[in-house]
C-alpha positions as CSV (number, residue, x, y, z in Angstrom):
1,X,-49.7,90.1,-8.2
2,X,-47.8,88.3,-6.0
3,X,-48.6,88.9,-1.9
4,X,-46.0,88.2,0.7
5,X,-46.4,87.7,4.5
6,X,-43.2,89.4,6.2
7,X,-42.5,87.8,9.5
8,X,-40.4,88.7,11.9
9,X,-38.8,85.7,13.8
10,X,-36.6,86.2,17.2
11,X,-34.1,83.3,17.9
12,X,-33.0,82.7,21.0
13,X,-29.5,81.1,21.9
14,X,-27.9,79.8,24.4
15,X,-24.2,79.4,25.2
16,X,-24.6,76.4,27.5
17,X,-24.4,72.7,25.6
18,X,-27.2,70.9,26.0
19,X,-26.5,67.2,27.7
20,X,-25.3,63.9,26.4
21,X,-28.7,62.5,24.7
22,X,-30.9,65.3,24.5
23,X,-31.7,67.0,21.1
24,X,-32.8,70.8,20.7
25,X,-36.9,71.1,20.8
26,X,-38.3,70.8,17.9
27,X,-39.6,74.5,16.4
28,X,-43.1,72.8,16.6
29,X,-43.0,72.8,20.4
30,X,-42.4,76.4,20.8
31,X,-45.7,77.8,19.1
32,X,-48.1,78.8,21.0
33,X,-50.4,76.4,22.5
34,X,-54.4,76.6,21.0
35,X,-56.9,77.4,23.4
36,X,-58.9,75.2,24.1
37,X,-62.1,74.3,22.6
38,X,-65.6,75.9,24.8
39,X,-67.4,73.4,26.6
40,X,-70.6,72.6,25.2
41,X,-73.7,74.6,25.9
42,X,-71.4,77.3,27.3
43,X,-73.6,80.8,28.0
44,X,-71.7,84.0,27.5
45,X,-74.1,86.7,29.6
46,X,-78.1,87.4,29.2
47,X,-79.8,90.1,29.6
48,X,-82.4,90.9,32.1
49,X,-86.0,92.0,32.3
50,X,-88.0,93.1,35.0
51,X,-91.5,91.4,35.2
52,X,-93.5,94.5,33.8
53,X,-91.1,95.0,31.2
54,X,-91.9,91.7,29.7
55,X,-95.2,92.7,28.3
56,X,-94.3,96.2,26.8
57,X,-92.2,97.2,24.0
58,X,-88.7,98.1,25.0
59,X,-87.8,101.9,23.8
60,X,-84.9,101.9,21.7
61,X,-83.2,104.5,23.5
62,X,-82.8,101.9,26.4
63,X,-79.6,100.8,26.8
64,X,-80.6,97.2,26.1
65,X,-81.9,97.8,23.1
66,X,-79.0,99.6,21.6
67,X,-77.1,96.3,23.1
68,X,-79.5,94.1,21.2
69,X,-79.6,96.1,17.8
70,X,-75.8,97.2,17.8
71,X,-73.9,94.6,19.9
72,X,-75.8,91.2,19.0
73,X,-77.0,92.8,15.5
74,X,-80.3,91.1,16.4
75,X,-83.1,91.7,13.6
76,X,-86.9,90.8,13.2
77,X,-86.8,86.8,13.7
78,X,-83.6,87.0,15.8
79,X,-84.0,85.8,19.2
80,X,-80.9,85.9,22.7
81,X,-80.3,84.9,26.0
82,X,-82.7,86.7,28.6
83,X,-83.6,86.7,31.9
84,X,-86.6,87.4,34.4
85,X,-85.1,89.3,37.5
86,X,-85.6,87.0,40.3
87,X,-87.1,84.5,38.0
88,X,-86.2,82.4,35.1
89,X,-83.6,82.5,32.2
90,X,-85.3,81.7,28.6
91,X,-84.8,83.2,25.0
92,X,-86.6,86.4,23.8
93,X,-87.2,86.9,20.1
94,X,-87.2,90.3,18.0
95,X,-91.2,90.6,17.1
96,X,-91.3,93.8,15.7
97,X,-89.2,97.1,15.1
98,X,-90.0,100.5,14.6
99,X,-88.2,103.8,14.7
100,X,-89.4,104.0,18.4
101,X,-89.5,100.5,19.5
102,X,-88.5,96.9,20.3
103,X,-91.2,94.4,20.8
104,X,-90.0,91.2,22.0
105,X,-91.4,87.8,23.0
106,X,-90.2,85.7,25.8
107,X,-89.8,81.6,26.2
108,X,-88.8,80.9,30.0
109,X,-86.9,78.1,30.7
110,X,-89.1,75.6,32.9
111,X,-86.3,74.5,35.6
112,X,-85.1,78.2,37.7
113,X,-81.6,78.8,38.0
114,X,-79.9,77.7,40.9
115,X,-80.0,79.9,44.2
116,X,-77.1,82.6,45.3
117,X,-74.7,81.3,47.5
118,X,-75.3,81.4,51.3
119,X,-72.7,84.0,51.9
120,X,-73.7,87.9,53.5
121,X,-71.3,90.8,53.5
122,X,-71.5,93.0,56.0
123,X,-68.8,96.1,54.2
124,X,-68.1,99.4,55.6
125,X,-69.0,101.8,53.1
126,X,-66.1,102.7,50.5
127,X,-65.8,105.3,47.9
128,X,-68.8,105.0,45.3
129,X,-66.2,103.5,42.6
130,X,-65.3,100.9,45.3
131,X,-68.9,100.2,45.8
132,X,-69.5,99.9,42.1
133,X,-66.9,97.3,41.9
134,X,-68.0,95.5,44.6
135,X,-71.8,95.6,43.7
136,X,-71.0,94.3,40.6
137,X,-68.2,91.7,40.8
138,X,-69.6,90.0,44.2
139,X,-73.2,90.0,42.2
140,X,-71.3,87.7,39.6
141,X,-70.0,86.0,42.6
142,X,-73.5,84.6,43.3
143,X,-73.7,86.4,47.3
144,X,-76.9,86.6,48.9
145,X,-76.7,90.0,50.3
146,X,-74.6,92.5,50.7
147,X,-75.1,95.1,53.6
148,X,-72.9,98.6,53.5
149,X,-72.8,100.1,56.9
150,X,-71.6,103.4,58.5
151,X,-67.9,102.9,60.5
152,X,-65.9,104.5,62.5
153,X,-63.0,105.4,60.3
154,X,-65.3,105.2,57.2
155,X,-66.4,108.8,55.4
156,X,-70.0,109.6,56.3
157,X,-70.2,111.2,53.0
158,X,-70.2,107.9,50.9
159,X,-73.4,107.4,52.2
160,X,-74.8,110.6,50.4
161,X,-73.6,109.5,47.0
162,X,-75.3,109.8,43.9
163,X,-74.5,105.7,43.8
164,X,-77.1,105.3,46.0
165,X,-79.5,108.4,45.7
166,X,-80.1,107.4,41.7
167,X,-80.7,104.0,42.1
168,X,-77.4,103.1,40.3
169,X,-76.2,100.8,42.7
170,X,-79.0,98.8,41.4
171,X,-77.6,98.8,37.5
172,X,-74.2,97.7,38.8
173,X,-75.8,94.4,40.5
174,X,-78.2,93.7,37.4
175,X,-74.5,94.1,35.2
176,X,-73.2,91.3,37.8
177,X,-76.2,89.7,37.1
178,X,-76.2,89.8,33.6
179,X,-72.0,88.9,33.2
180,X,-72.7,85.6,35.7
181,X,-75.3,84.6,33.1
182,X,-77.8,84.5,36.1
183,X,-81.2,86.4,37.1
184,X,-80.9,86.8,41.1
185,X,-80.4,89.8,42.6
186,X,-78.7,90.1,46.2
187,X,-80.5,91.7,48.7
188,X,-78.6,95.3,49.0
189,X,-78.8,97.8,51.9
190,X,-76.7,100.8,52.4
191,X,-76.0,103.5,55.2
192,X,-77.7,101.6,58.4
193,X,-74.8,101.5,61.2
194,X,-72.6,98.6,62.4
195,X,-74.3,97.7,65.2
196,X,-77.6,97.7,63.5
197,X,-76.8,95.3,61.0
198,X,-75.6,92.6,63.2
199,X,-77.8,93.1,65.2
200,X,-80.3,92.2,62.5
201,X,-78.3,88.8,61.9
202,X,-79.9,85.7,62.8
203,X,-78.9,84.2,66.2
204,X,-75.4,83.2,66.3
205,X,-74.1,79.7,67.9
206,X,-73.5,78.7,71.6
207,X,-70.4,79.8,72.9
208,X,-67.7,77.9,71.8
209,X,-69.1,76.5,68.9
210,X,-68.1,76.4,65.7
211,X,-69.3,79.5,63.9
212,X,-69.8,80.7,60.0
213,X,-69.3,84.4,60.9
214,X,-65.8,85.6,59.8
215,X,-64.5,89.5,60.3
216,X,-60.9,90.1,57.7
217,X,-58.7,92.4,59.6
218,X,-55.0,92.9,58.6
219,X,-54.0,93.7,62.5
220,X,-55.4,91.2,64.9
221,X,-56.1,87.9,62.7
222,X,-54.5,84.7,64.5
223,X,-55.2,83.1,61.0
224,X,-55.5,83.3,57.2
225,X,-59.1,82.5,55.7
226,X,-57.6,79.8,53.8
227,X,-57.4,77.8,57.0
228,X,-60.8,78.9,58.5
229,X,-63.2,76.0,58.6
230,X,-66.0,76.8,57.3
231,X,-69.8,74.8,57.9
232,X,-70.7,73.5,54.4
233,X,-74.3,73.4,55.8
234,X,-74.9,76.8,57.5
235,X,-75.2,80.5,55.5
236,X,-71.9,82.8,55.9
237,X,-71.5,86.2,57.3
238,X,-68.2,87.8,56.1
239,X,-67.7,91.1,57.4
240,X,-64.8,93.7,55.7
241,X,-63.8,97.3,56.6
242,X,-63.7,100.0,54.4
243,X,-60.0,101.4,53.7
244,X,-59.4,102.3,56.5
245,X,-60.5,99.0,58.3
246,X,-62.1,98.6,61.6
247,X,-61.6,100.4,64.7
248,X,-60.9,99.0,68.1
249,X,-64.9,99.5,69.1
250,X,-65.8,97.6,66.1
251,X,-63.3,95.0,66.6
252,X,-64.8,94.6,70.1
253,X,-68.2,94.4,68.5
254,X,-67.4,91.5,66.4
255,X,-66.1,89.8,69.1
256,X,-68.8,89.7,71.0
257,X,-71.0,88.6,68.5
258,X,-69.3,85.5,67.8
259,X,-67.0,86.4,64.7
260,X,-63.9,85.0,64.2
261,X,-60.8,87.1,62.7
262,X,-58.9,86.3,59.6
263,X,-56.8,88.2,57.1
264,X,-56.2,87.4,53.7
265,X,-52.1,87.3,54.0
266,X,-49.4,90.2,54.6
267,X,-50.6,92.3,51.5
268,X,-52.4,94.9,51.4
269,X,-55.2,94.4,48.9
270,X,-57.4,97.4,47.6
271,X,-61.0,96.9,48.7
272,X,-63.0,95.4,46.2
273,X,-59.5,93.1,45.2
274,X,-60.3,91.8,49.1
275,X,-63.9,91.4,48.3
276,X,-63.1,89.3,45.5
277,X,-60.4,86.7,46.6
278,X,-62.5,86.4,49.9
279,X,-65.5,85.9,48.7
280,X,-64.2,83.0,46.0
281,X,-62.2,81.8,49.4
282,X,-65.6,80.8,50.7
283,X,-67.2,79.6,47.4
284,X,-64.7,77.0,47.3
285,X,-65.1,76.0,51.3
286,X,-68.5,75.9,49.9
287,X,-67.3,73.5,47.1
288,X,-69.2,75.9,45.4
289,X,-65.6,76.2,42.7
């Protein structure tokens, strides 16, 4: 029996003559160009263990198990990338498996992974998806901390959210964690006011000199980040309203604390979009990219 593959090819043409000399491109040129090849030793995400989880079995109701068993179709022998929160990154290898259980053992890298970035955010708390988003993409990002305060204009209820009451904000970062092939954890606090977070910050500079604290505001930046300098040798603070930005009290605030404005261009980005492109803005000031 005879099996026939039945393409369907679109052909494109054009009226205009091509010029004196130049032949049509061959139909080699128009496929589609082969992605290329992974670089070596390339790590596609791990998955992370807290220290006292490293010496018990893991239930197989925990979602990492399921992962392990029905994503990576690991079996008795089998081993996968791993992590110790806050420590190293090694391999752990399927020991045993019962109808209740997932015994594992680990081998830890000797050499740590390398450190978070420098870089703080001070956010004004958004709407728990927002935060979710945020948690987990500037995670990946490799910040150091990120610090979701009380504003003016923001809703007090956020702060009440089951996001924070469960202790899911603390999944979202270990999913960062986990995507950015990494094992630190930013430092994450939630629902403490403006004022009290800065005034938590470590001193600022002398008047008048250069600075690593940046507030984004889409009304009363001089300047884009793109063309703040940045110190390559100091930690950053970058501060970002919630969707409703800052308020003129707030504005004052950062002023007085040394911050200098910046906006990320004339549109308007959704929160955690912002979060993102200013964030890698930084990381490549950083030379960090």
């Amino acid at each position: 029996m005879a099996v026939y593959l039945k393409t369907k090819v679109r052909l494109f043409v054009s009226e205009t003559p091509l010029p004196a000399g130049h032949q049509p491109p061959s139909p080699h040129c128009l496929r589609r160009p082969l992605p290329h090849a992974a670089p070596p030793n390339r790590h596609v995400n791990l998955i992370l263990f807290a220290p006292a989880e490293t010496t018990t079995p893991l239930p197989r109701t925990d979602l990492r198990a399921l992962h392990i068993l029905r994503v990576l179709r690991r079996r008795i022998g089998d081993a996968f990338d791993c992590g110790m929160i806050n420590g190293p990154r090694g391999k752990a290898t399927v020991t045993a498996l019962d109808a209740q259980t997932l015994t594992l053992a680990f081998a830890w890298e000797a050499s740590p992974p390398p450190a978070p970035a420098p870089i703080t955010l001070i956010l004004g708390l958004s709407r728990p998806q927002t935060a979710r988003d945020i948690l987990r993409e500037a995670t990946s990002l490799g910040v150091a901390a990120l610090h979701f305060v009380t504003t003016e204009k923001g809703d007090p209820n956020y702060a009440r959210s089951t996001l924070w009451s469960s202790g899911e904000w603390h999944r979202q970062v270990v999913i960062g964690a986990e995507q950015a092939f990494d094992t630190h954890l930013p430092v994450v606090t939630h629902g403490r006011s403006l004022v009290a977070v800065i005034a938590a910050l470590p001193a600022s500079a002398p008047a008048n000199a250069p600075s690593n604290r940046l507030v984004l505001d889409n009304y009363e930046s001089p300047a884009a980040l793109s063309v703040c300098h940045v110190l390559r040798d100091k930690p950053v603070i970058l501060a970002l309203g919630s969707e409703r930005g800052w308020s003129a009290a707030e504005r004052d605030l950062f002023r007085a604390h040394a911050f200098t404005f910046a906006h990320l261009g004339p549109r308007v980005l959704r929160t955690e979009t912002a979060v993102i492109a200013a964030v890698a803005l930084i990381r490549a000031k950083l030379r960090l990219l």
